[in-house]
ZAKEFI-633974 format. One record per residue (C-alpha): residue number from 1; x, y negated, z. Coordinates in steps of 0.2 Angstrom, whole numbers. Layout:
N
<node k="NUM" X="X" Y="Y" Z="Z"/>
...
end
This chain:
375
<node k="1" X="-12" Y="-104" Z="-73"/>
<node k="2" X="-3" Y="-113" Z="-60"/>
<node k="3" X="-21" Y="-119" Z="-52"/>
<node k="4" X="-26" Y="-100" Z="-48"/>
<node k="5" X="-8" Y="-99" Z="-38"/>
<node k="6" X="-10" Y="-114" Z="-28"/>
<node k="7" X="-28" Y="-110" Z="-23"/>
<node k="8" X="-25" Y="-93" Z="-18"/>
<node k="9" X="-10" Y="-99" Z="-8"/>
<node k="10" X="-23" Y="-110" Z="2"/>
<node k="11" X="-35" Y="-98" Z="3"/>
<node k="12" X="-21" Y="-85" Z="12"/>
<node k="13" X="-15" Y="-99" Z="24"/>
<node k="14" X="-34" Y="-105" Z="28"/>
<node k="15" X="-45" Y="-91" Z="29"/>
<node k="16" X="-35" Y="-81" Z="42"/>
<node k="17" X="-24" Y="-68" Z="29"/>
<node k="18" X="-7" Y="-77" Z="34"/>
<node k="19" X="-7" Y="-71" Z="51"/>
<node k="20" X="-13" Y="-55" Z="48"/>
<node k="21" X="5" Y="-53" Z="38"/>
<node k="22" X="-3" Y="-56" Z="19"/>
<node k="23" X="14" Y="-66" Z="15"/>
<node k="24" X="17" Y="-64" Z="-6"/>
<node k="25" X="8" Y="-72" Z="-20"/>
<node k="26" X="12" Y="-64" Z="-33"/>
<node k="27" X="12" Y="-69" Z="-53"/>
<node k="28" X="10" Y="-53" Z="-64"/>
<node k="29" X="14" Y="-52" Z="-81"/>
<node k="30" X="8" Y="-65" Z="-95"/>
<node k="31" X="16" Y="-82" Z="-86"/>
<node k="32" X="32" Y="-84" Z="-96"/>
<node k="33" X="33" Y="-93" Z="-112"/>
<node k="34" X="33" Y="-84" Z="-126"/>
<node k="35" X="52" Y="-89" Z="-132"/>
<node k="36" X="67" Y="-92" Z="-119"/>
<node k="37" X="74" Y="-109" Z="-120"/>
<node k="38" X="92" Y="-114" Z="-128"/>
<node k="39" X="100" Y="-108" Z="-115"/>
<node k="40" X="92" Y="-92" Z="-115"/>
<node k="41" X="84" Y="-93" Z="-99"/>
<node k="42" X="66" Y="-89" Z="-94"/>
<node k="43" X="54" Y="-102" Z="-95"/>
<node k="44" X="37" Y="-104" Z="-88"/>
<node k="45" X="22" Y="-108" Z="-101"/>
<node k="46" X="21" Y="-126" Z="-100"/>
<node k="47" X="3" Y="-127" Z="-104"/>
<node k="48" X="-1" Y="-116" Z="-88"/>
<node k="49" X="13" Y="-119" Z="-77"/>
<node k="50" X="15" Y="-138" Z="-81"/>
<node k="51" X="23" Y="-141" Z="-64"/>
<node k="52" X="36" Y="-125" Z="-66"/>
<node k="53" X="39" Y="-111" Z="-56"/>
<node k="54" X="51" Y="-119" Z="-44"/>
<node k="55" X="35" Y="-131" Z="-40"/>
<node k="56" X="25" Y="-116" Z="-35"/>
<node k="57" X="36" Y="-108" Z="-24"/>
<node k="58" X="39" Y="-125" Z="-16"/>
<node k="59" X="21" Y="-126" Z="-12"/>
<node k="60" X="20" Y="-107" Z="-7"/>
<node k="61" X="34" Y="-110" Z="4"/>
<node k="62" X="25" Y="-127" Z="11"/>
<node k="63" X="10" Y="-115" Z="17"/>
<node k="64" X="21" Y="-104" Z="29"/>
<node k="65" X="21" Y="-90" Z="11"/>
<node k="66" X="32" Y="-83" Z="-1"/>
<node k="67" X="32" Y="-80" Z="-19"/>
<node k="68" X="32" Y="-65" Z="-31"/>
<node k="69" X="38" Y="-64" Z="-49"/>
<node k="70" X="36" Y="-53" Z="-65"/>
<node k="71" X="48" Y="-46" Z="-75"/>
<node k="72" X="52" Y="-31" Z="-88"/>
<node k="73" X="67" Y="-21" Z="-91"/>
<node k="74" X="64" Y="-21" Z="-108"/>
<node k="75" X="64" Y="-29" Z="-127"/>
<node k="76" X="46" Y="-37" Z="-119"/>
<node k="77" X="35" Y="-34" Z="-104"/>
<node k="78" X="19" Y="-26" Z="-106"/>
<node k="79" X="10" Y="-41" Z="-111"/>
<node k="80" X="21" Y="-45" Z="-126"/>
<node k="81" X="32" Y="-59" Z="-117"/>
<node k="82" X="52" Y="-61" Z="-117"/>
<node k="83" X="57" Y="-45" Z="-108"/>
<node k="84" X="74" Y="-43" Z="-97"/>
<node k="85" X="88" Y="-35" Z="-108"/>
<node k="86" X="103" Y="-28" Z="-100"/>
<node k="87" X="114" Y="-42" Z="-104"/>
<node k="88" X="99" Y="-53" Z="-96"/>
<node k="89" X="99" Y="-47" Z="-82"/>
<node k="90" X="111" Y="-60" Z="-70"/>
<node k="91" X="104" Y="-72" Z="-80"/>
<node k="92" X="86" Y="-72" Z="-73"/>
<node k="93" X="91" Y="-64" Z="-56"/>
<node k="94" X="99" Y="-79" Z="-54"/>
<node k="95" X="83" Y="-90" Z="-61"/>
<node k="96" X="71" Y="-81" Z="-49"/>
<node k="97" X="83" Y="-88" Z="-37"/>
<node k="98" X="86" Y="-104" Z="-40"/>
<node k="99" X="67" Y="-106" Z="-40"/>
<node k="100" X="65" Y="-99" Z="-22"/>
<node k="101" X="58" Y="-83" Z="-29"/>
<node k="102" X="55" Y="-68" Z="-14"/>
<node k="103" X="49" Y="-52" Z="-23"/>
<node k="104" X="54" Y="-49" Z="-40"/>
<node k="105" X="44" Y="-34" Z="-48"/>
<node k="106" X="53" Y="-27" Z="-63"/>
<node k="107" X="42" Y="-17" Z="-75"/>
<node k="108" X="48" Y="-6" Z="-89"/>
<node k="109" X="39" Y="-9" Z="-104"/>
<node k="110" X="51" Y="-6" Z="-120"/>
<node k="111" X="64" Y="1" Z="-113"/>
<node k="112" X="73" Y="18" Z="-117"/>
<node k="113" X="78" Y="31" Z="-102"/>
<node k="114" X="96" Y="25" Z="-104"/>
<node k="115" X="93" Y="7" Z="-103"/>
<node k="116" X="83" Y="9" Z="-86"/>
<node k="117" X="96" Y="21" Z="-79"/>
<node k="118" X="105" Y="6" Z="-80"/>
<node k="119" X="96" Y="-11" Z="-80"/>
<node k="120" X="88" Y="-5" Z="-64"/>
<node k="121" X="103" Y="-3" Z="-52"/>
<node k="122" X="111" Y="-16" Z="-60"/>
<node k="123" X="95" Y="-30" Z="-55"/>
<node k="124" X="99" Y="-24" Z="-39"/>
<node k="125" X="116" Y="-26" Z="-36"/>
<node k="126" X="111" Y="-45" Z="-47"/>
<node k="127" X="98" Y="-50" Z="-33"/>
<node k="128" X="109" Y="-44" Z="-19"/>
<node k="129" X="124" Y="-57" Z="-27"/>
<node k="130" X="112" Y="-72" Z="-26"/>
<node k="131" X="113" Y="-74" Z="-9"/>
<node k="132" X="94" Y="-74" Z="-8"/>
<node k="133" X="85" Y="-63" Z="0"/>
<node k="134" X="72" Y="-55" Z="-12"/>
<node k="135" X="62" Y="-40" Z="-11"/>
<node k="136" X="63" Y="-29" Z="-26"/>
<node k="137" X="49" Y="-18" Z="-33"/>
<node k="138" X="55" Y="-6" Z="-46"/>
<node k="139" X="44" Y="4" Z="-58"/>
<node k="140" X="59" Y="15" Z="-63"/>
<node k="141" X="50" Y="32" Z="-56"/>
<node k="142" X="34" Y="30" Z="-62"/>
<node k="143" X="41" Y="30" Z="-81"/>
<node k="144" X="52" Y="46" Z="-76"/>
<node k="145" X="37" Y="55" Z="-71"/>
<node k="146" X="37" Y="51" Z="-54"/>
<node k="147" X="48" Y="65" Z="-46"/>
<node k="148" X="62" Y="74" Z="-46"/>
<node k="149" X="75" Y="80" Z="-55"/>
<node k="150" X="71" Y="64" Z="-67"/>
<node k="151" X="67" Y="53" Z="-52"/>
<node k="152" X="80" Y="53" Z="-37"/>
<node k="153" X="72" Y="45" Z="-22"/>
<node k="154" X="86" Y="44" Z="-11"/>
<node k="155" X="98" Y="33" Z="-22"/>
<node k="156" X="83" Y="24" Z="-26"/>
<node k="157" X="81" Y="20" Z="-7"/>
<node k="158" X="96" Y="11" Z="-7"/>
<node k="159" X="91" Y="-1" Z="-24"/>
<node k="160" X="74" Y="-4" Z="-22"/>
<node k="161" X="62" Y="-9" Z="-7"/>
<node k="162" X="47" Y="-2" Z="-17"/>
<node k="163" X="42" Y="6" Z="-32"/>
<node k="164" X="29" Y="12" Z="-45"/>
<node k="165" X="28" Y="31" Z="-43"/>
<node k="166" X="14" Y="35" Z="-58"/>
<node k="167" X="-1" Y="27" Z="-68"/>
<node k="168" X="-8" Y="10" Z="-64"/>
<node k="169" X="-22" Y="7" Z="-55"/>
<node k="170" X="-38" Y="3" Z="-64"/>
<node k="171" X="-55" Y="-5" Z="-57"/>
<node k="172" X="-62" Y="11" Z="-55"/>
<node k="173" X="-67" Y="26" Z="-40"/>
<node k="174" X="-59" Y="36" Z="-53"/>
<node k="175" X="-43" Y="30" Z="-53"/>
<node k="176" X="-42" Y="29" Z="-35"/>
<node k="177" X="-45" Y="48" Z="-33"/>
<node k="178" X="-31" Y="50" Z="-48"/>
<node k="179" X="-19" Y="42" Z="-38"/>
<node k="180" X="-24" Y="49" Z="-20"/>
<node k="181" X="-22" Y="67" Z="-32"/>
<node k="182" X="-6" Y="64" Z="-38"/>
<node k="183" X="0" Y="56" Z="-22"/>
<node k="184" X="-8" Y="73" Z="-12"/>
<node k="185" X="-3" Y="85" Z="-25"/>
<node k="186" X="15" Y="79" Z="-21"/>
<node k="187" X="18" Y="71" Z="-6"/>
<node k="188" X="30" Y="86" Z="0"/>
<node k="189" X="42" Y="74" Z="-9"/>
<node k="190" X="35" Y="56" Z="-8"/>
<node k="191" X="33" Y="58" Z="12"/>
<node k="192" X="53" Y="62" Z="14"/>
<node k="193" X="55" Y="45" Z="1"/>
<node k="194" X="47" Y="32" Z="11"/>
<node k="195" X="51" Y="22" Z="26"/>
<node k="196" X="54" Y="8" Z="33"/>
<node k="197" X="64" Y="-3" Z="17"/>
<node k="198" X="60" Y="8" Z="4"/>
<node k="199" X="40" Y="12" Z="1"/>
<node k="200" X="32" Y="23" Z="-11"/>
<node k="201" X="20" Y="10" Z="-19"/>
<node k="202" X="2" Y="18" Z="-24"/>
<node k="203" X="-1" Y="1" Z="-33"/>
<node k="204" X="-15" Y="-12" Z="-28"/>
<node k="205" X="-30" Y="-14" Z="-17"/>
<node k="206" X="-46" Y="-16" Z="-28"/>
<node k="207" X="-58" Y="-20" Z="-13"/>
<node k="208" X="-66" Y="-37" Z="-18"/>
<node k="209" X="-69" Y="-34" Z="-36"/>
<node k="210" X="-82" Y="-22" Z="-45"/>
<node k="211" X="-78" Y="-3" Z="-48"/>
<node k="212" X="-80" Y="3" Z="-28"/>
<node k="213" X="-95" Y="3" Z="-21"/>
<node k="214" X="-92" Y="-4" Z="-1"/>
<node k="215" X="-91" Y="15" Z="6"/>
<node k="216" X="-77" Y="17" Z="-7"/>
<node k="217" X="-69" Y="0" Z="-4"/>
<node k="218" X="-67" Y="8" Z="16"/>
<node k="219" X="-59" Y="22" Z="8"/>
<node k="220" X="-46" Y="15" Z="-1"/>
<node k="221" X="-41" Y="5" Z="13"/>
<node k="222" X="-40" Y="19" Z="26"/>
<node k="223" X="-30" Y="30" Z="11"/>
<node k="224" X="-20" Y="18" Z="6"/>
<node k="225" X="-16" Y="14" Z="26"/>
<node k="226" X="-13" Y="32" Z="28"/>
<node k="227" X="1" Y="35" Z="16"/>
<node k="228" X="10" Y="20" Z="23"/>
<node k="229" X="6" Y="10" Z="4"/>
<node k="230" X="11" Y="-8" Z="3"/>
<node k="231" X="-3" Y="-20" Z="3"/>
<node k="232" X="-5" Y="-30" Z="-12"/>
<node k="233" X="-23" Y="-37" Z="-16"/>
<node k="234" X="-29" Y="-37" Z="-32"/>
<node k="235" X="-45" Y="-50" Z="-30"/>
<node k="236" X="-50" Y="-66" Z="-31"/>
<node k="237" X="-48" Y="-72" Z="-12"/>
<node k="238" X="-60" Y="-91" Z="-17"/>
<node k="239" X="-73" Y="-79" Z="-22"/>
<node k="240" X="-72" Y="-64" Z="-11"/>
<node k="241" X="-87" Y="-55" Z="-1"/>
<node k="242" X="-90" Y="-56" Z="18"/>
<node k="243" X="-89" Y="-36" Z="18"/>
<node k="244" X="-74" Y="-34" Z="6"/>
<node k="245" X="-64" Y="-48" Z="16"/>
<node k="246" X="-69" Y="-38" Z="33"/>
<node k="247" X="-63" Y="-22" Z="28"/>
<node k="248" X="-45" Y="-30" Z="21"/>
<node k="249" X="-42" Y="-41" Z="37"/>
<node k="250" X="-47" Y="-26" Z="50"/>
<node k="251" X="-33" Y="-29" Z="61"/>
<node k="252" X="-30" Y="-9" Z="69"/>
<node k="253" X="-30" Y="-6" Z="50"/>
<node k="254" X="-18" Y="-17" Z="46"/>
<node k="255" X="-6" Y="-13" Z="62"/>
<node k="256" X="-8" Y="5" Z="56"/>
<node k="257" X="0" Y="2" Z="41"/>
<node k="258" X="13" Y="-9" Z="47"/>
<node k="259" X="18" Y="5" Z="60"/>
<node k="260" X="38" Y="1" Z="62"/>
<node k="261" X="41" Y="19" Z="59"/>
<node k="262" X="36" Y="20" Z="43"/>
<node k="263" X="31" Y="38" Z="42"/>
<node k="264" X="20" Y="41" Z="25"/>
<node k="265" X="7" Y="51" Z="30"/>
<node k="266" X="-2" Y="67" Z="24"/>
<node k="267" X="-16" Y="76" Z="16"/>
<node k="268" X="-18" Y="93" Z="32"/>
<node k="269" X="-33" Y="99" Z="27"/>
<node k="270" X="-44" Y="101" Z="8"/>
<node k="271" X="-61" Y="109" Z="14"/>
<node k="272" X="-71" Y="118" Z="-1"/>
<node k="273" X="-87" Y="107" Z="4"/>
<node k="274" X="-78" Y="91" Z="-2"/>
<node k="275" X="-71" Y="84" Z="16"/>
<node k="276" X="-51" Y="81" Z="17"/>
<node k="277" X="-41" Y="75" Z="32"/>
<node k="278" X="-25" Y="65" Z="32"/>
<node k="279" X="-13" Y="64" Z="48"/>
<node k="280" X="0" Y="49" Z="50"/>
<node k="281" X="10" Y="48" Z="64"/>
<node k="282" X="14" Y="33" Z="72"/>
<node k="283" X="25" Y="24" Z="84"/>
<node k="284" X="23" Y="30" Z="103"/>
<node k="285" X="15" Y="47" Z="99"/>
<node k="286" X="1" Y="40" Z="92"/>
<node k="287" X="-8" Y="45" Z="76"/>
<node k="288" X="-21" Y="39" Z="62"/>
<node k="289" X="-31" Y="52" Z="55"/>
<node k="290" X="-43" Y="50" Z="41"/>
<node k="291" X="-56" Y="62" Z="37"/>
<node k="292" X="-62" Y="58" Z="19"/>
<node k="293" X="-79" Y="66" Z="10"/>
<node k="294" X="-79" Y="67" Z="-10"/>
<node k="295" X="-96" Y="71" Z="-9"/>
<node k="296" X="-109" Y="62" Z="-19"/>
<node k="297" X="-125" Y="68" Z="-11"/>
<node k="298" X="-129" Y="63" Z="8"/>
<node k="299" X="-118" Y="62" Z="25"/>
<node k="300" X="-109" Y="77" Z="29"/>
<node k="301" X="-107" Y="83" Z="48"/>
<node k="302" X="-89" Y="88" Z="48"/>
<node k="303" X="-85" Y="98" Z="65"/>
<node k="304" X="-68" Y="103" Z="71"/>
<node k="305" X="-56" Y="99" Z="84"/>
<node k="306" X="-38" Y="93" Z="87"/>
<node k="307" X="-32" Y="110" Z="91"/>
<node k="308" X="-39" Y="116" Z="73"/>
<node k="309" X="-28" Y="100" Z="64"/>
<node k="310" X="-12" Y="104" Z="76"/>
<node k="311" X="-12" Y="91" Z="86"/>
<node k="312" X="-1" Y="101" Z="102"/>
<node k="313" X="-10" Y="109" Z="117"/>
<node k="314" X="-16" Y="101" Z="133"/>
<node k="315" X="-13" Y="83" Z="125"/>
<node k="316" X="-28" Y="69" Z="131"/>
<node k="317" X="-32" Y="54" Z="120"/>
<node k="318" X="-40" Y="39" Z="118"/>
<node k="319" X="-50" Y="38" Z="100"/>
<node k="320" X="-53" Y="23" Z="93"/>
<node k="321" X="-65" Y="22" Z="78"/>
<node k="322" X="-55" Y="9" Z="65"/>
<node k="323" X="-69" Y="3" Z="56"/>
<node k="324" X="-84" Y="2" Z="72"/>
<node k="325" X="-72" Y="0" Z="85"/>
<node k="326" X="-79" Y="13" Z="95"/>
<node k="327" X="-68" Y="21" Z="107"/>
<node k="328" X="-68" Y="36" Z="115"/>
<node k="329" X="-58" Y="40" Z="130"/>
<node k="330" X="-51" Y="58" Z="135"/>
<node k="331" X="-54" Y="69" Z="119"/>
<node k="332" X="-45" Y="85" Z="124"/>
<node k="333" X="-35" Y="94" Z="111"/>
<node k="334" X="-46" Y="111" Z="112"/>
<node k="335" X="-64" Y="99" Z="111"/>
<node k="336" X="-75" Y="100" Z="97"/>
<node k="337" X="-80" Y="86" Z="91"/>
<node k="338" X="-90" Y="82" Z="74"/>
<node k="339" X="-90" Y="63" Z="62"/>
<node k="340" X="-103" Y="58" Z="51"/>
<node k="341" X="-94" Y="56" Z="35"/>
<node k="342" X="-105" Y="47" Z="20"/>
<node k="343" X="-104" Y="49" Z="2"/>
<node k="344" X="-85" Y="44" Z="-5"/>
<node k="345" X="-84" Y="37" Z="12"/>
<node k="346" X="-71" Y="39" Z="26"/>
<node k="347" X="-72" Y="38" Z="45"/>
<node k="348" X="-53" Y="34" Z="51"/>
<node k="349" X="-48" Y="35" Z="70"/>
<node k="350" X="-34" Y="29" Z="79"/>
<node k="351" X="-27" Y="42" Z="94"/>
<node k="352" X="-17" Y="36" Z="107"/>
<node k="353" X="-10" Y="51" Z="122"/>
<node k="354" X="-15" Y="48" Z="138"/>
<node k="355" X="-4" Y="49" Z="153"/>
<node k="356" X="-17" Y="63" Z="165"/>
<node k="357" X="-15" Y="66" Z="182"/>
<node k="358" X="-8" Y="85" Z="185"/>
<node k="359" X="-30" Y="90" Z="191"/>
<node k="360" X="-34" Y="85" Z="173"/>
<node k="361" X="-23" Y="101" Z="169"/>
<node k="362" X="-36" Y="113" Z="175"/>
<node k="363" X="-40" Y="129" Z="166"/>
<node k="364" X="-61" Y="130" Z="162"/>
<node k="365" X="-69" Y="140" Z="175"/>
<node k="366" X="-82" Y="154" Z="166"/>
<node k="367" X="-97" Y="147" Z="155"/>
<node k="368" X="-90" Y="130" Z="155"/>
<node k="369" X="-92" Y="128" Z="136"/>
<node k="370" X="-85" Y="114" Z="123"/>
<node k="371" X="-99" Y="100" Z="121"/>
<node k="372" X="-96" Y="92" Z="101"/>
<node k="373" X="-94" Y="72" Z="105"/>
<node k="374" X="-104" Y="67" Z="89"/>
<node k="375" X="-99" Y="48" Z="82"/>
end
């Protein structure tokens, strides 16, 4: 109902998520009534929405916010409401306009391969003639199997500012590691799609809610921040816990992910011991790495250096720990260093080079060995 929107509107603009760049509400599927009006326009159900939609997004907009909307290429959507047919689609672009919409996600639910070859561009060419500027999530490649030849990412760069690439997510560890799979097993072509305007979109945060335990809940976070994913909550922000709302409004995290060059980043190393590392690299030479365990029985001491993940020679950093904040200043590439890494749990670090005066460059004189640091 139109109460759940209004609330969480306030709890984004009260509770310090605004300023962390937590912008959209956004109203999924099921808010439509269940026939369009005489004039064959989309209308809200009066029984939840009694106030309209063009009343919500008034409000969103009054608390410094924007709105998001639901929509289905299709017969229906998913959930059995009026979908968008082709010959609808000006129609409720234009709607979604007039009622101060600013991201429209169009599903794909009852819809043939033709119609969404078709109805997908054609949405986007719609929003662009309203004059209103409103991002566009498509889930065009994740009914086309998510790649290519079905799926052509670099004309869908130029439609959509985001899209569904494969399954939904569901409230599960499960389904996280699915989609972190898939996204792995392929990013050879999803890292070349993505950037800044047009993201590869992994689907939503479950931190907050009941299937991820809180070591997990840090995991999806640091994944998701990793592969440069949008970040779109899917939790109840009255209710949420102290530790879930921590982890999603850990500001190096969030800056991580909003890094301006919008590099997606990379599964570099799959260890048969269950540990994986991801590399994203960042504005001003910087990098995020995140060193993942899919282990299930205790913490693991994972050893290695910045020369084994091919990071270049006689480079200095600064480390900072994302989650503890811990820094560690001057990690040479050629140290060894080792992270405690807990069960499904991640340890994420954030490395900046330093500038070294030309005495740091010194060759190690005999016996002068490699100390691990240990975090």
């Amino acid at each position: 109902s139109e109460r759940l929107f209004l609330e969480t509107a306030d709890r984004l603009a009260e509770d310090g998520w605004r300023e962390l760049g937590y912008q959209y509400v956004n109203i999924d599927d099921c808010w439509a009534a269940k026939q369009r009006d005489a004039h064959g326009q989309l209308v809200p159900d009066p029984k939840r929405f009694p106030s309209g939609i063009k009343a919500l997004a008034d409000y969103v907009h009054s608390r410094g916010l924007k709105l998001g909307i639901y929509a289905d290429l299709g017969t229906f959507t998913c959930g059995g409401y009026p979908g968008t047919t082709l010959d609808r689609v000006e129609q409720d672009a234009q709607t979604f306009a007039q009622w101060g919409v600013d991201m429209l996600k169009l599903d794909g639910c009852y819809s043939s391969e033709q119609e969404q070859a078709k109805g997908y561009p054609k949405m986007s060419k719609a929003l662009n003639a309203t004059g209103r500027p409103i991002v566009y999530s498509c889930s065009w490649p994740a009914y086309q199997s998510g790649l290519p030849p079905k799926v052509n990412y670099t004309m869908l760069a130029e439609l959509c500012n985001l899209w569904r690439n494969y399954n939904d997510i569901e409230d599960s560890w499960d389904s996280v590691l699915s989609i972190v799979d898939w996204f792995s097993a392929h990013q050879d072509v999803l890292q070349l799609a993505a950037g800044p305007g047009h993201w590869n979109d992994p689907d939503m945060l479950i931190i907050g809610n009941f299937g991820l335990s809180y070591e997990q809940s840090r995991s999806q976070m640091a994944l998701w921040t990793v592969m440069a994913a949008p970040l779109l909550m899917s939790t109840d922000l009255r209710t949420i816990s102290p530790r879930a709302k921590e982890i999603l409004q850990n500001r190096l995290m969030i800056q991580i992910n909003q890094d301006p060059l919008g590099i997606q980043g990379r599964r570099i190393v799959k260890e048969k011991f269950h540990i994986e590392v991801f590399l994203r690299p960042l504005s001003q030479a910087a990098s995020a790495l995140v060193f993942f365990s899919r282990r299930t029985d205790m913490p693991f001491r994972y050893t290695t250096s910045l020369a084994k993940l091919r990071f270049p020679g006689d480079a200095v950093y600064e480390v900072q720990d994302v989650y503890s904040g811990r820094i560690i200043s001057g990690l040479k590439t050629g140290d060894n260093f080792t992270v405690v890494i807990n069960p499904s749990g991640v340890v994420m670090w954030h490395l900046s080079p330093l500038a070294q005066p030309w005495r740091s460059l010194r060759q190690r004189g005999p016996g002068e060995g490699v100390r691990p640091v240990v975090l």
